[in-house]
N, C-alpha and C positions, 0 to 999 in steps of 0.2 A: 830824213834824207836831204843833203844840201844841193844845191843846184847851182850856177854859175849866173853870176850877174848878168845882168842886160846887155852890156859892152863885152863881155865875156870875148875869146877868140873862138875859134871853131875847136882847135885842136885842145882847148882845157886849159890854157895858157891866161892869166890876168891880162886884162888890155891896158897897152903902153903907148902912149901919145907918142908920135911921128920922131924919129930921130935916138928915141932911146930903143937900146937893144932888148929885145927880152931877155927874159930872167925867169927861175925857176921858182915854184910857188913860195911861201913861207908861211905857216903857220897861221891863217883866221883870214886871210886874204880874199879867199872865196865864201866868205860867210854867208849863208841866207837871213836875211833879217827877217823874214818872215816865219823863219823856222825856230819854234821857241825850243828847241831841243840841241842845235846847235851851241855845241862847247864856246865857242867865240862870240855868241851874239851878246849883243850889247842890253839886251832886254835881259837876260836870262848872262849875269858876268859869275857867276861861279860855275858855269859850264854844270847843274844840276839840269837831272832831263824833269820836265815839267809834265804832267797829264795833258792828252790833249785827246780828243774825240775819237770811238775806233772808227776802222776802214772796213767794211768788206766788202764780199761780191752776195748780192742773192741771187739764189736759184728757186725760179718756181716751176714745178713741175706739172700742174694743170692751168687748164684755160679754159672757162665757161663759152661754150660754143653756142649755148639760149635753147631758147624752144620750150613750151609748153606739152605737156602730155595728163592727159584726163582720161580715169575711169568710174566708170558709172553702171553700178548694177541694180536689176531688176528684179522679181520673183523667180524668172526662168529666163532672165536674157544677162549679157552684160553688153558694154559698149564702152570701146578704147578708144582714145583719138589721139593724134599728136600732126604741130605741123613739120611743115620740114623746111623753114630755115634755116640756115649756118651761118650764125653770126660771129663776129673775131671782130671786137671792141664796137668801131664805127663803120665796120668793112659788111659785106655779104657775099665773102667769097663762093656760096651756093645757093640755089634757092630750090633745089627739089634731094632733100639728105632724107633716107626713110629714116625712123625710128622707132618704127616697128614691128616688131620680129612673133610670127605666128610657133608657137614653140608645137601645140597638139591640134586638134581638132575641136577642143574645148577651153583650151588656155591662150592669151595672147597678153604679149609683154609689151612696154611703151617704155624709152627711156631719153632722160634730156639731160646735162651737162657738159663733159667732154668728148666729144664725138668719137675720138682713136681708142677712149676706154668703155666707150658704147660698142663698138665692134669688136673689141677684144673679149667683151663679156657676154654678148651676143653668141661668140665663136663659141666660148667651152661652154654655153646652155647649150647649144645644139650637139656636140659631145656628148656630154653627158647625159641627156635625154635619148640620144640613139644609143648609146653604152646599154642603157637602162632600158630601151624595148629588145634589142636584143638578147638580152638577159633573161627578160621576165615574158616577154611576145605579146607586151601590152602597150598599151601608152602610160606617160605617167599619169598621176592623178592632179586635179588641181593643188589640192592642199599638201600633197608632197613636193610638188612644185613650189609652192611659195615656201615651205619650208628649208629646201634643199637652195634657192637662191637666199636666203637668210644666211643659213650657213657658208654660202661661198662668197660674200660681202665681209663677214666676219672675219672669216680668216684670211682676208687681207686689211685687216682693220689697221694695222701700221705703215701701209701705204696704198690705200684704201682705191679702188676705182672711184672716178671722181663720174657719179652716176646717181641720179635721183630717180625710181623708178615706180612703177605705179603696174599692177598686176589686175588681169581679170577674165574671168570665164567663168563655166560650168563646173558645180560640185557633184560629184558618184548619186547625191539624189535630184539633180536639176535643177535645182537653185546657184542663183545667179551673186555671185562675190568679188568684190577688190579689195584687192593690199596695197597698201602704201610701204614703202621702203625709204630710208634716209642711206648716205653714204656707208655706214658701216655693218646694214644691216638688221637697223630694228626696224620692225613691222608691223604693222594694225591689221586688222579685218573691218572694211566698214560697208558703205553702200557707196559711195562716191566720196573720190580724193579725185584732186592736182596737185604739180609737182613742175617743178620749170619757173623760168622768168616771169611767168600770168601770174603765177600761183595767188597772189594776193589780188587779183580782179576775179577769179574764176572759183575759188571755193566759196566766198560765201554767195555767190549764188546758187553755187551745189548747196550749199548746208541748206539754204531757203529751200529751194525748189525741190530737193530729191529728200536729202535730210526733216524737211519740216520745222526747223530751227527757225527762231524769232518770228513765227508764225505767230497771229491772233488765236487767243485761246478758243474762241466757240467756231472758228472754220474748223472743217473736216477735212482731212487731208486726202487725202488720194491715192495710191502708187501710183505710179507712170508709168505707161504700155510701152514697149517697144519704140513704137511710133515718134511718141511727144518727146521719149525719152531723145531720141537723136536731134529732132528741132531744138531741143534746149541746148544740146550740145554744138551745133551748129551756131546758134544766135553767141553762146558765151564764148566760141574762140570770133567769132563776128567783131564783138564786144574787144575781147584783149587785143585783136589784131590793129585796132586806133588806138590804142594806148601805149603797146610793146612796141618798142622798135625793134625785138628779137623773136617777136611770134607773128607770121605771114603767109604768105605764096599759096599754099597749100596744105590742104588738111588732109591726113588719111582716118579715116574711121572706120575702124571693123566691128561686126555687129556679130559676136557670139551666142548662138543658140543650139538646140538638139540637134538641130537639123547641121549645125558645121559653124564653120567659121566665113561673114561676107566682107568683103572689104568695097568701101566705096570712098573716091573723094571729090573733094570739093573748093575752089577758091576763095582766098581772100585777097585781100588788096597788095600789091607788090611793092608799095612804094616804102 
């Protein structure tokens, strides 16, 4: 595209020193020299159009909003946690966002990336979880639950909720399980994952302390009760919260057992 010189007129006219009339254009007068695709330019005289770099616009259509979310299960308990800052680049347009959503009396969900497709996916599990007690005059079960959000990841796998999400509760025999889930839907069964902005401060402490991973061979390991299990969970968003500048304010942690589902929380440092 040519453009008109620096002295150009307004109205698209060549500029003419004081006293000559204007005149109408002729032919290479308004050349761009810069433009190597211009028929006239003097760089490019056979007026051939040259390659030059393309143009476009991108669109992106998510935005990681942060946050950390951890689940960690036990023989007969599980324990979800996430905090609830809202980050947006260097900004912290919020500081108290939940993320997460108690689905049964036995299962609870934690999820961390784009906040608007956290709550749009929140929306149709609570749907289809009521679809499905009305139906059947039950609750769902855990493991139909992580199945059934497998499947609803998947099929939008070509423009995928932009959601990292971490599962956990009680199983039909009271043992205590989390899933880990990636954006499109694959999934693990383990005893403890993270998932969010921590993620690399806060698993391998899980792996150590819950997992037994890179442990010495002649210690004994232990399960972890209830109890210790929530201190550790405590100390390791303690931990990522001086590190993240996306994981803070506040933590929620719900404590899944027979007896229901508790939720309690707790501070970190706001700054």
């Amino acid at each position: 595209m040519s453009v008109l010189r620096p002295n150009a007129s307004v109205m698209g006219l060549p500029y003419t020193a004081p006293g000559n009339a204007p005149r109408g254009f002729t032919l290479g007068e308004h050349v761009d020299p810069e433009d190597p695709l211009e028929v006239g330019n003097s760089s490019n005289p056979h007026g051939k159009p040259r390659a030059i770099g393309p143009m476009g616009r991108r669109f992106q259509p998510y935005k990681n909003n942060g946050g950390t979310v951890v689940a960690v299960s036990g023989k007969d308990y599980s324990v979800i946690a996430s905090d609830t800052r809202l980050g947006s680049g260097y900004s912290v347009p919020s500081r108290n966002v939940s993320r997460i959503i108690k689905l049964t009396d036995k299962c609870v969900l934690a999820s961390s990336g784009m906040q608007s497709d956290i709550a749009v996916l929140h929306k149709v599990l609570r749907i289809r979880l009521t679809q499905y007690q009305y139906a059947h005059h039950q609750e769902m079960s855990l493991t139909a639950i992580s199945q059934m959000l497998s499947t609803m990841l998947y099929y939008r796998r070509f423009q995928p909720y932009y959601t990292f999400n971490v599962l956990g509760g009680i199983d039909a025999e009271g043992h205590g399980w989390s899933y880990s889930y990636d954006a499109i839907g694959s999934h693990e069964k383990v005893r403890a994952v993270c998932s969010g902005t921590g993620q690399n401060l806060l698993q391998p402490i899980l792996d150590n302390q819950v997992e037994f991973r890179q442990t010495a061979p002649e210690k004994k390991p232990e399960e972890l009760s209830l109890e210790p299990c929530v201190e550790l969970v405590k100390d390791a968003f303690t931990s990522a919260g001086e590190r993240d500048i996306y994981t803070g304010d506040i933590v929620e942690l719900a404590k899944v057992t027979a007896k229901g589902v508790e939720i309690e929380k707790f501070e970190l440092r706001s700054d």
